[in-house]
FIKOL-747967 format. One record per residue (C-alpha): residue number from 0; y, z, x. Coordinates in nm, 3 decimals. Each point is the difference from the previous one (the first is absolute). Layout:
BEGIN
{node NUM,{Y,Z,X}} ...
//
This chain:
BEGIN
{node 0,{9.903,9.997,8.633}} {node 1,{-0.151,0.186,-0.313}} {node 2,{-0.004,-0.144,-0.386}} {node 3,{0.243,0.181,-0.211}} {node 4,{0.139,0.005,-0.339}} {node 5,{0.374,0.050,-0.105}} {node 6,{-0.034,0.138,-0.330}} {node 7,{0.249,0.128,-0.305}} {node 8,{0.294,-0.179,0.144}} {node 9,{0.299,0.055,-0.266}} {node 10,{0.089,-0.363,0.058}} {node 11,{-0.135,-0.291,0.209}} {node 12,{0.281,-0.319,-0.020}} {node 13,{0.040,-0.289,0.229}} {node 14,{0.356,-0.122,-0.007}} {node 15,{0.072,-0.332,-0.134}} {node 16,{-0.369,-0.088,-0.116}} {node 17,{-0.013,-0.123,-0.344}} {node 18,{-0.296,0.235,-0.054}} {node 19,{0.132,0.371,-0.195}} {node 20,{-0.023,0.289,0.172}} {node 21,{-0.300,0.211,0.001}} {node 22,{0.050,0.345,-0.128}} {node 23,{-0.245,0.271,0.069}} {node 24,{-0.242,-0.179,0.253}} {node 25,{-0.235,0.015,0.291}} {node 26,{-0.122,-0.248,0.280}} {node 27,{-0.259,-0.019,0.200}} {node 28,{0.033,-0.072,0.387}} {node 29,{-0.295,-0.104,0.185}} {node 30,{0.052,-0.131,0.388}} {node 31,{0.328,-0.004,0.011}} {node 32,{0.051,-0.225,-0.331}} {node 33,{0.065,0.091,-0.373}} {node 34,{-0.340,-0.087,-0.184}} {node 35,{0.076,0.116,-0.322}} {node 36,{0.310,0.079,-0.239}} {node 37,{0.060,0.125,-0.330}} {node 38,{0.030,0.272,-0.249}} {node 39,{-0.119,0.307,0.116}} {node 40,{-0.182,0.059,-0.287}} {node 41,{-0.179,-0.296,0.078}} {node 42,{-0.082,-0.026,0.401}} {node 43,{-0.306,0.162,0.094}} {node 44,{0.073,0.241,0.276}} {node 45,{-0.309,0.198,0.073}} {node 46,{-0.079,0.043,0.394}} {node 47,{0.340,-0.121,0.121}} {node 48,{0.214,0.284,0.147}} {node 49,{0.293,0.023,-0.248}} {node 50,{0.339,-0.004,0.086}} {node 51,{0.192,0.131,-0.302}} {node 52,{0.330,-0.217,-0.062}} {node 53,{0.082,0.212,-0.320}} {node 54,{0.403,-0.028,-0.044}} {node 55,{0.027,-0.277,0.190}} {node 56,{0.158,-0.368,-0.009}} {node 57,{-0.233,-0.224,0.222}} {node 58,{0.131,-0.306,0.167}} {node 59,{-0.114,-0.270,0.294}} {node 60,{0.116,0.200,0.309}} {node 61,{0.341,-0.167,0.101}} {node 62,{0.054,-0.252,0.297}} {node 63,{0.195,-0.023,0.202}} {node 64,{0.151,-0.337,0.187}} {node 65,{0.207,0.039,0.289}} {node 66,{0.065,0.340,0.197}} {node 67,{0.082,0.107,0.378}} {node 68,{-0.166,0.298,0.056}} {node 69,{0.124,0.034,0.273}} {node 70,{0.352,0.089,-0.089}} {node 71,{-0.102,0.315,-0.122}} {node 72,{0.148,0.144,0.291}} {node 73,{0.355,-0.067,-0.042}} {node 74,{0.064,0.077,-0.313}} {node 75,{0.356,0.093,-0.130}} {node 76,{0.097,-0.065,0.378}} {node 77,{0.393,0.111,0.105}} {node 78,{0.177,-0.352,0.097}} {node 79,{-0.208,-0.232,-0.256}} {node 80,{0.031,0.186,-0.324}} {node 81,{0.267,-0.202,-0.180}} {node 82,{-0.088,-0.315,0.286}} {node 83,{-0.067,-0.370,-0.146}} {node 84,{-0.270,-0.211,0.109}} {node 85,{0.060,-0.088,0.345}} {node 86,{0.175,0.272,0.114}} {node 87,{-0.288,0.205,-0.156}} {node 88,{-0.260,-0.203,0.190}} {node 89,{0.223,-0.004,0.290}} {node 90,{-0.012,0.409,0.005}} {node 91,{-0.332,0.046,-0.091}} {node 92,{-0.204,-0.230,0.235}} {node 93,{0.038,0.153,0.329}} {node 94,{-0.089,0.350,-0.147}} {node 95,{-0.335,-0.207,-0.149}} {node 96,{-0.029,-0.098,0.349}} {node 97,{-0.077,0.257,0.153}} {node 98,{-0.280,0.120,-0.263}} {node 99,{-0.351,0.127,0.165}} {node 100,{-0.364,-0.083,-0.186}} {node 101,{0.036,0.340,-0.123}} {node 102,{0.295,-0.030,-0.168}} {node 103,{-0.098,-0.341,-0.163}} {node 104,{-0.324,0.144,-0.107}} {node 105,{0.211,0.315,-0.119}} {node 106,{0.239,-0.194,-0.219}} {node 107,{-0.261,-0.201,-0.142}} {node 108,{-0.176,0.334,-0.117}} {node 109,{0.309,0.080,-0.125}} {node 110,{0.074,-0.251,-0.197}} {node 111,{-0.374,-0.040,-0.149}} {node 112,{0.041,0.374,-0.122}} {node 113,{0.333,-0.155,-0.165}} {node 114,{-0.159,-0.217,-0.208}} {node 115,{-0.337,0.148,-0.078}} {node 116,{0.168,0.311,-0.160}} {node 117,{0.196,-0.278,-0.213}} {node 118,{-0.293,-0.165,-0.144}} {node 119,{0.000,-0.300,0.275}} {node 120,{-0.345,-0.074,0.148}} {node 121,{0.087,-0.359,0.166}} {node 122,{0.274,-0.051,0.238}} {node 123,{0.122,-0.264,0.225}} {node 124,{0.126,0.106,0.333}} {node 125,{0.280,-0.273,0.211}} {node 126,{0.012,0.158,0.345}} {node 127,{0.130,-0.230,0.243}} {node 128,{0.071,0.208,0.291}} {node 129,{-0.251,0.108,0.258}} {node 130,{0.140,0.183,0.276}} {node 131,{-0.138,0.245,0.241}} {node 132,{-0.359,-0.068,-0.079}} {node 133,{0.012,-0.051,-0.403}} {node 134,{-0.278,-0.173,-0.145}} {node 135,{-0.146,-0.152,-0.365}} {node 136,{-0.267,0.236,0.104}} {node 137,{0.275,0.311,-0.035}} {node 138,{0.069,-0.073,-0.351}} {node 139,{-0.356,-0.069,-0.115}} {node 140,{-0.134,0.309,0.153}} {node 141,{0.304,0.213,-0.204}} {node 142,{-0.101,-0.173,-0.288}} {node 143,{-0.320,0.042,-0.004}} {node 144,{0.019,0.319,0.033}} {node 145,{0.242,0.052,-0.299}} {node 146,{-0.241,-0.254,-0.219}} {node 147,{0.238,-0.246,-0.129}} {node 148,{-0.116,-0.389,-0.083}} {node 149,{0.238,-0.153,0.335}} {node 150,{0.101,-0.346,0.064}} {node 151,{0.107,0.077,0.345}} {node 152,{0.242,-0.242,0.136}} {node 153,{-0.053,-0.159,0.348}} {node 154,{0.449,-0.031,0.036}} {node 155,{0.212,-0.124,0.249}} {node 156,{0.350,-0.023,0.187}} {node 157,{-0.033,-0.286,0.274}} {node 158,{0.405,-0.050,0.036}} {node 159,{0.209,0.318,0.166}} {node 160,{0.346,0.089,0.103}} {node 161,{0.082,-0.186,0.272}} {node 162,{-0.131,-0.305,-0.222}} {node 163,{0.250,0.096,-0.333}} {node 164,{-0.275,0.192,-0.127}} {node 165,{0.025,0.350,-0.164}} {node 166,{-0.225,0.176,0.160}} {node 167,{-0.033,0.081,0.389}} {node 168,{-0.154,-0.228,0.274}} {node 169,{-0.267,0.248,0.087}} {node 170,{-0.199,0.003,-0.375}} {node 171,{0.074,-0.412,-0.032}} {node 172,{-0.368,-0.104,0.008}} {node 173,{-0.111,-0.344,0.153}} {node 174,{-0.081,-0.227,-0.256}} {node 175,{-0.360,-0.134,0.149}} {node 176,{-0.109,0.375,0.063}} {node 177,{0.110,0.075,-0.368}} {node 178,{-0.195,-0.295,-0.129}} {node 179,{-0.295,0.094,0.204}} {node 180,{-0.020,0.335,-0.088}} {node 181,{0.063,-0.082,-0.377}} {node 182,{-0.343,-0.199,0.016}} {node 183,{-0.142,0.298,0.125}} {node 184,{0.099,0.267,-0.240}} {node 185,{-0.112,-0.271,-0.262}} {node 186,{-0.351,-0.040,0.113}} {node 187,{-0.051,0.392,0.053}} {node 188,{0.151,0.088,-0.299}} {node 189,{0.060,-0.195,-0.286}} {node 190,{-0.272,0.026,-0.245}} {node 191,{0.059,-0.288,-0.361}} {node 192,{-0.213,0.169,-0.174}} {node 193,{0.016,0.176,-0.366}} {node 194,{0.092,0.335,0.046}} {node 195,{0.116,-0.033,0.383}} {node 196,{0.169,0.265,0.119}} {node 197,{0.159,-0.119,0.303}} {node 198,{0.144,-0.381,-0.036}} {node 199,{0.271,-0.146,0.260}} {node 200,{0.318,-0.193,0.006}} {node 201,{0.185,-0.177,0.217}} {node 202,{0.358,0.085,-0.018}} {node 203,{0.318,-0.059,0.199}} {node 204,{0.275,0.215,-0.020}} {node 205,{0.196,-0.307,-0.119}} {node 206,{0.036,-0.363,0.041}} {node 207,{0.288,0.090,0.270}} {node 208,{-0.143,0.262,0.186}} {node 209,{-0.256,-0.286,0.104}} {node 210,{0.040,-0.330,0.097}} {node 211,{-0.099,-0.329,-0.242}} {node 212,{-0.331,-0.094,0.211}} {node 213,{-0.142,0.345,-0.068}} {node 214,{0.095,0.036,-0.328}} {node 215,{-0.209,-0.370,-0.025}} {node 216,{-0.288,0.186,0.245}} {node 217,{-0.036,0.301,-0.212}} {node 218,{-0.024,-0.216,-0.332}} {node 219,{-0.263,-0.252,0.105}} {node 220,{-0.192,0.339,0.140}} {node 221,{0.058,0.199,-0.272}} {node 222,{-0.152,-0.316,-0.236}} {node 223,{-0.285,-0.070,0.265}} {node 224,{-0.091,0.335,-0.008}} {node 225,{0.038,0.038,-0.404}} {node 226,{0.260,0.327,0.040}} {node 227,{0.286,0.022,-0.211}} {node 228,{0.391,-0.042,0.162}} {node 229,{0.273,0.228,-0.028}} {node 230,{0.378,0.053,0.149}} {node 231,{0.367,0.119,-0.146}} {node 232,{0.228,-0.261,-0.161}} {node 233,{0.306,-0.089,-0.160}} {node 234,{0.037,0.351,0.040}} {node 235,{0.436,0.025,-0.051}} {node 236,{0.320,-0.212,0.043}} {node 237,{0.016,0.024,0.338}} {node 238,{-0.347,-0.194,0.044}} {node 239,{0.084,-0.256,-0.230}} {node 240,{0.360,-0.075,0.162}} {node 241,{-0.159,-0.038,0.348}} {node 242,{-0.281,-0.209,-0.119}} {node 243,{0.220,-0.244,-0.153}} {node 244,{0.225,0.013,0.330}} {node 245,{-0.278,-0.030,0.269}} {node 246,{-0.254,-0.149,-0.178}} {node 247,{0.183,-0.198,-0.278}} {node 248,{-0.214,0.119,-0.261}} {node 249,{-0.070,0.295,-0.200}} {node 250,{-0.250,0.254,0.126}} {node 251,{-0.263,-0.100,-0.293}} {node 252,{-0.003,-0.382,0.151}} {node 253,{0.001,0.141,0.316}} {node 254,{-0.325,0.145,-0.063}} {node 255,{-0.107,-0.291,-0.190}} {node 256,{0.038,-0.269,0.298}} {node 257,{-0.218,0.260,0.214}} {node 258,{-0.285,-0.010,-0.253}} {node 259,{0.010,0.317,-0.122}} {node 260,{0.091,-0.073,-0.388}} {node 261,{-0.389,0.019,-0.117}} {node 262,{-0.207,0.222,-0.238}} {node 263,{-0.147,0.185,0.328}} {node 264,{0.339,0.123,0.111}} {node 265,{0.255,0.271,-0.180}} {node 266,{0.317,0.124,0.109}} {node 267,{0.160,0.321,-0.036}} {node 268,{0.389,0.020,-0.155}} {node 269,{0.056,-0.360,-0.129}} {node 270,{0.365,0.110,-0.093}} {node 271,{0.227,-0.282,0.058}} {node 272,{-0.200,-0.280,-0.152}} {node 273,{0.189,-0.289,-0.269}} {node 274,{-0.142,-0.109,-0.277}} {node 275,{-0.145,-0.310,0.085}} {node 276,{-0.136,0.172,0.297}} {node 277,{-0.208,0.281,-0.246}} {node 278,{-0.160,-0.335,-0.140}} {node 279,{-0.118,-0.111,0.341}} {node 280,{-0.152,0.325,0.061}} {node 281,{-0.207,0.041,-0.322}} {node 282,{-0.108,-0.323,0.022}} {node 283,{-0.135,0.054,0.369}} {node 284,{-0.162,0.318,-0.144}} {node 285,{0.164,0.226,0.320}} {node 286,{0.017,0.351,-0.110}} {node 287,{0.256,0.280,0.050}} {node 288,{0.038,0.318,0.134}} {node 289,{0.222,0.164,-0.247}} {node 290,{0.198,0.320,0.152}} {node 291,{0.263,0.133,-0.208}} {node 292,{0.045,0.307,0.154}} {node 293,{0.085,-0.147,0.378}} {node 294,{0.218,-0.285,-0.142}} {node 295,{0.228,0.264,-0.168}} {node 296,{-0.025,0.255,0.338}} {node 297,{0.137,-0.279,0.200}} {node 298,{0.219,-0.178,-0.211}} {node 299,{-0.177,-0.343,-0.051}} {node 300,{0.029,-0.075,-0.369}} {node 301,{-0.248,-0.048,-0.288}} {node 302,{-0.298,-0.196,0.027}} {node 303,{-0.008,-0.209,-0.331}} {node 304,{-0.350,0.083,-0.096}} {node 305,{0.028,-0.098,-0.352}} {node 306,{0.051,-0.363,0.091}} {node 307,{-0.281,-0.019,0.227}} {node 308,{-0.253,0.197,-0.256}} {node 309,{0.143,-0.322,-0.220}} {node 310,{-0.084,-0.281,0.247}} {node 311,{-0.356,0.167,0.078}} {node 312,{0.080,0.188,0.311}} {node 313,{-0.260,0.237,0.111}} {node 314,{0.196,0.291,0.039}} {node 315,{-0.102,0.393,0.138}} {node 316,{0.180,0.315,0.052}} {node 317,{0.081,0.088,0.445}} {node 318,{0.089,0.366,0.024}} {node 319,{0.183,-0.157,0.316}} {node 320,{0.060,0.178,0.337}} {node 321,{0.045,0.384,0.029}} {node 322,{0.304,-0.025,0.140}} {node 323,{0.147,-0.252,-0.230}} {node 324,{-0.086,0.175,-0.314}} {node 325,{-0.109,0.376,0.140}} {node 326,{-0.296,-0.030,-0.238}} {node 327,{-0.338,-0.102,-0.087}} {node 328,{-0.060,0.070,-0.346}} {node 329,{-0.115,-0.308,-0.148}} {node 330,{0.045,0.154,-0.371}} {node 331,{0.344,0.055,0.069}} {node 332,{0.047,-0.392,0.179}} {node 333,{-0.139,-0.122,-0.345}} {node 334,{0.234,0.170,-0.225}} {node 335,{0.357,-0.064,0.236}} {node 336,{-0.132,-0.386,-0.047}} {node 337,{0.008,0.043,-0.379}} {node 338,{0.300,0.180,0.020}} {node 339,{0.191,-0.293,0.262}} {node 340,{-0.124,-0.265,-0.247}} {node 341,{0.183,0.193,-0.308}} {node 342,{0.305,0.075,0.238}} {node 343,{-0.010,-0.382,0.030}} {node 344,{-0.069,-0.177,-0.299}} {node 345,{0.002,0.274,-0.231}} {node 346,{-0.247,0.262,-0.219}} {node 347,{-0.304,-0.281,-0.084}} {node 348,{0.000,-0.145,0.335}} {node 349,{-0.291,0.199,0.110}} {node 350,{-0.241,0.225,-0.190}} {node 351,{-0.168,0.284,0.139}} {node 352,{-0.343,-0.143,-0.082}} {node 353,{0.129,-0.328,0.231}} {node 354,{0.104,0.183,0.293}} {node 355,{-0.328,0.185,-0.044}} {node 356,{-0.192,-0.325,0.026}} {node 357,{0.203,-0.110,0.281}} {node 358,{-0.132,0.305,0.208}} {node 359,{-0.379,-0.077,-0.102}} {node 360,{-0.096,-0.365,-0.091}} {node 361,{0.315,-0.144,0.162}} {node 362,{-0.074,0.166,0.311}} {node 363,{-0.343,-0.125,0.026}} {node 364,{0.119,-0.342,-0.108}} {node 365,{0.200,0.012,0.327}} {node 366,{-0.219,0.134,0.228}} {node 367,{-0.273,-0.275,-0.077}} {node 368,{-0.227,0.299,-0.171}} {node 369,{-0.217,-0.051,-0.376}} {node 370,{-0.210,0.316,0.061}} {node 371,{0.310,0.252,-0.062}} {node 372,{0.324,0.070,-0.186}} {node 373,{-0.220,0.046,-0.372}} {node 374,{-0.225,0.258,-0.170}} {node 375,{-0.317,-0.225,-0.072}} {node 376,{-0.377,-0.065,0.131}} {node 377,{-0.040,-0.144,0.255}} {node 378,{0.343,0.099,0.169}} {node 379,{-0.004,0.243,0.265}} {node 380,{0.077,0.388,-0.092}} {node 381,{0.329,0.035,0.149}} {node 382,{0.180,0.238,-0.285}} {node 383,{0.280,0.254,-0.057}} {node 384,{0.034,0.263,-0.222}} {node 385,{0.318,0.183,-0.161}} {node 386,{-0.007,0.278,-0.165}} {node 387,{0.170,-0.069,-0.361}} {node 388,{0.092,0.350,0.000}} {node 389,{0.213,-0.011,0.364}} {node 390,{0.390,0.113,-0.054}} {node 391,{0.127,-0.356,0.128}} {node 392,{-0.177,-0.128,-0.321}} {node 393,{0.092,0.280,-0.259}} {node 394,{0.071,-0.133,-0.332}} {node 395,{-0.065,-0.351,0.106}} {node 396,{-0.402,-0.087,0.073}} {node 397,{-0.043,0.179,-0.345}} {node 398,{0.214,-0.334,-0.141}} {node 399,{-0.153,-0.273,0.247}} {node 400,{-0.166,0.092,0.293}} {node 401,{0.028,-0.289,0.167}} {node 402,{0.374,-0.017,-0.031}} {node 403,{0.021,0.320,0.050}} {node 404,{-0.137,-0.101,0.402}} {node 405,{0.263,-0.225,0.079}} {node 406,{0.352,0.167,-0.218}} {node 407,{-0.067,0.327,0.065}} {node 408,{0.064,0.179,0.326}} {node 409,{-0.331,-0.118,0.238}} {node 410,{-0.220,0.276,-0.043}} {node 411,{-0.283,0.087,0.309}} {node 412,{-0.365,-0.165,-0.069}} {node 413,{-0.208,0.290,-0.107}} {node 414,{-0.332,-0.210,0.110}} {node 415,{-0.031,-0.301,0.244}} {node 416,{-0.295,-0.172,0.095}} {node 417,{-0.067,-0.289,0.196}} {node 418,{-0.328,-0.197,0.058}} {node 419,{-0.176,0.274,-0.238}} {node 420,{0.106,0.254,0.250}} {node 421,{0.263,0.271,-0.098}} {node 422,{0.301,0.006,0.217}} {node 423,{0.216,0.261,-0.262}} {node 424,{-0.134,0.270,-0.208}} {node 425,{0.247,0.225,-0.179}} {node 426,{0.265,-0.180,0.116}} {node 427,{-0.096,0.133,0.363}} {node 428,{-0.119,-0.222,0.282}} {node 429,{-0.357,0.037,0.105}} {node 430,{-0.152,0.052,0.308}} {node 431,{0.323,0.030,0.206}} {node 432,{0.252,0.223,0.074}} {node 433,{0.330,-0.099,-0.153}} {node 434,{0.229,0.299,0.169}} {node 435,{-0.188,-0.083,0.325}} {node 436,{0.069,-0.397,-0.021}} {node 437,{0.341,0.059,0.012}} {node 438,{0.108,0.238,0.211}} {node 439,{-0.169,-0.197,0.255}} {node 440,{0.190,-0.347,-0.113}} {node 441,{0.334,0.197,-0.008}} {node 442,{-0.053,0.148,0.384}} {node 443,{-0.069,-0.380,0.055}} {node 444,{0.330,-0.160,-0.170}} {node 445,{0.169,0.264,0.167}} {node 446,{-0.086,-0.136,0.368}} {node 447,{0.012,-0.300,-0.085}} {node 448,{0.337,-0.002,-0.159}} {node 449,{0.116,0.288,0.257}} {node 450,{-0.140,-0.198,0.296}} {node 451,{0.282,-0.299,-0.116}} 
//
């Protein structure tokens, strides 16, 4: 890792602060960290190697909350395009079934070229299915390759088919191997400290795909071990009606009597929650997964952000699965949740410079992180660039070019950098072959899907 100097950025602007923008500045990175920041006129330079950010808008690089990689290869699949939520799942889990290392560590590549080129440089990964030989160690070796900050997920399915699960009998794990191997990954991986680039989770698919005593095992491990907790919840109408019918409660106290309602845990949808129930969860200081773009694919409704932003809620954007939003452009996830806000409670429900914050501070609020989502010393240098001059942003960034990020159409991150290290230059991806990337992922959706 070399020292390095941005310098002559058009525009350097962290969303929501309550310090102005900075126009026409430079920064200093030294190991990884910004040491300096400031006019440009003013930051002393000499013997850095410059990177020259003239005409462009810099911003904390974007995070990302909740993913599945691994569903990059079944995107826009025949049979589950216009499918709700558990006939979706219910189609799509034997195909994940039958995924090899090499297609895991495929779609993960995938998916971190995804979000690099759109100005994301952490990301959250939920993979709960292991067949055929997957591993943690498949997605950290992808992703360490493609140079994204990971919090790689240890996941898990422990309740198949034959046991009114959704998923087949041969991926259900058993629960004391799962826990077992969790401590594992844990110890060999997860590093606390500031700047980490590799932290862990532990996540179950969802409270039902599990039974109670695990979801209580994985908690009191998670705390003993001081990792963070993560899962899907109150993710539509159909979870909430069977919750109240099996378990005679909704599926936010269901969660609560298994001691997961804590400030180390967040959840991803959080759709069907009353109002009482968004107190409860700001005042436990859970976070949420926000993923507009998924909820609307499958039909699930409208998270009601705004109320939880009101009651404290730590709140992030989730680009979601591939094949429940065919996407991973975290820009794009940022502005459809300003736009589903407005859809729902009108034109001032959301500003741009709010969702904005949501994919930077808010997402490092709810992955348990201090040392990114802002522009400042002392924070790492995870950035993106956009060029103020890119045809998505024509007439716009000239006006605001911070607005102009989230309302206009989400343009491609001309520079990326992550840890100090650049990832995009020119809005290209360095150091790999894109073409090459995916022709081999698409001969490896096509036998998986074709071996069906």
């Amino acid at each position: 890792m070399h020292d390095c100097a941005i310098v002559n950025a058009s525009w350097i602007i962290n969303p929501g602060a309550d310090t102005p923008p900075l126009q026409h500045g430079s920064l200093i990175i030294r190991d990884g960290f910004i040491a300096e920041i400031g006019p440009a006129d003013e930051v002393e330079t000499d013997g850095l190697t410059p990177i020259d950010a003239r005409g462009l808008v810099l911003v904390p690089g974007l995070i990302n909350t909740h993913d599945h990689c691994l569903e990059c290869l079944t995107r826009a699949l025949p049979g589950a395009q216009d499918a709700e939520l558990g006939e979706w799942l219910r189609i799509h889990n034997p195909i994940w079934s039958r995924a090899t290392p090499e297609a895991l560590q495929s779609a993960t590549q995938i998916r971190a070229a995804e979000l690099l080129l759109s100005g994301c440089t952490t990301t959250m990964d939920h993979n709960y299915l292991w067949p055929n030989g997957c591993s943690v160690e498949d997605q950290i070796e992808a992703m360490r390759a493609m140079g994204l900050r990971f919090h790689v997920s240890r996941g898990s399915v422990t309740i198949g088919a034959s046991s009114g699960g959704l998923t087949p009998d041969a991926v259900a794990e058993n629960e004391s191997e799962v826990l077992a191997d969790s401590e594992r990954v844990i110890q060999q991986y997860h590093d606390p400290t500031p700047g980490s680039l590799l932290q862990v989770v532990l996540a179950p698919c969802s409270p039902y795909s599990v039974s109670e005593a695990f979801m209580r095992d994985t908690a009191a491990l998670a705390r003993q071990s001081g990792v963070r907790l993560h899962t899907h919840l109150a993710e539509g109408r159909d979870e909430h009606a069977w919750c109240l019918e099996n378990l005679g409660q909704t599926p936010l106290g269901h969660i609560e009597s298994l001691g997961w309602l804590a400030d180390d845990a967040w959840f991803a949808h959080m759709i069907t929650l009353s109002a009482p129930e968004i107190v409860r969860l700001g005042m436990s200081g859970a976070g949420v997964a926000h993923c507009p773009c998924s909820n609307m694919r499958l039909g699930n409704g409208i998270a009601p952000i705004r109320s939880m932003l009101a009651h404290g809620v730590p709140v992030g954007i989730g680009v979601d699965g591939a094949a429940s939003n065919d996407g991973g452009n975290l820009l794009a996830e940022t502005r459809q949740a300003m736009l589903l806000q407005r859809v729902d409670q009108g034109a001032a429900a959301m500003s741009a410079g709010q969702a904005l914050a949501l994919a930077t501070t808010g997402g490092a609020g709810v992955l348990g992180r201090s040392d990114i989502g802002r522009l400042a010393p002392g924070m790492a240098a995870d950035i993106a660039g956009f060029r103020l001059d890119a045809l998505e942003m024509a007439g716009g960034a000239v006006h605001d070019p911070l607005a102009a990020l989230a309302l206009c159409p989400p343009a491609r991150a001309d520079l990326v950098m992550v840890n100090g290290i650049q990832r995009v230059r020119d809005g290209e991806l360095l150091d790999h072959d894109l073409e090459a990337l995916v022709a081999r992922h698409n001969a490896l959706s096509r036998a998986l899907v074709n071996d069906a």
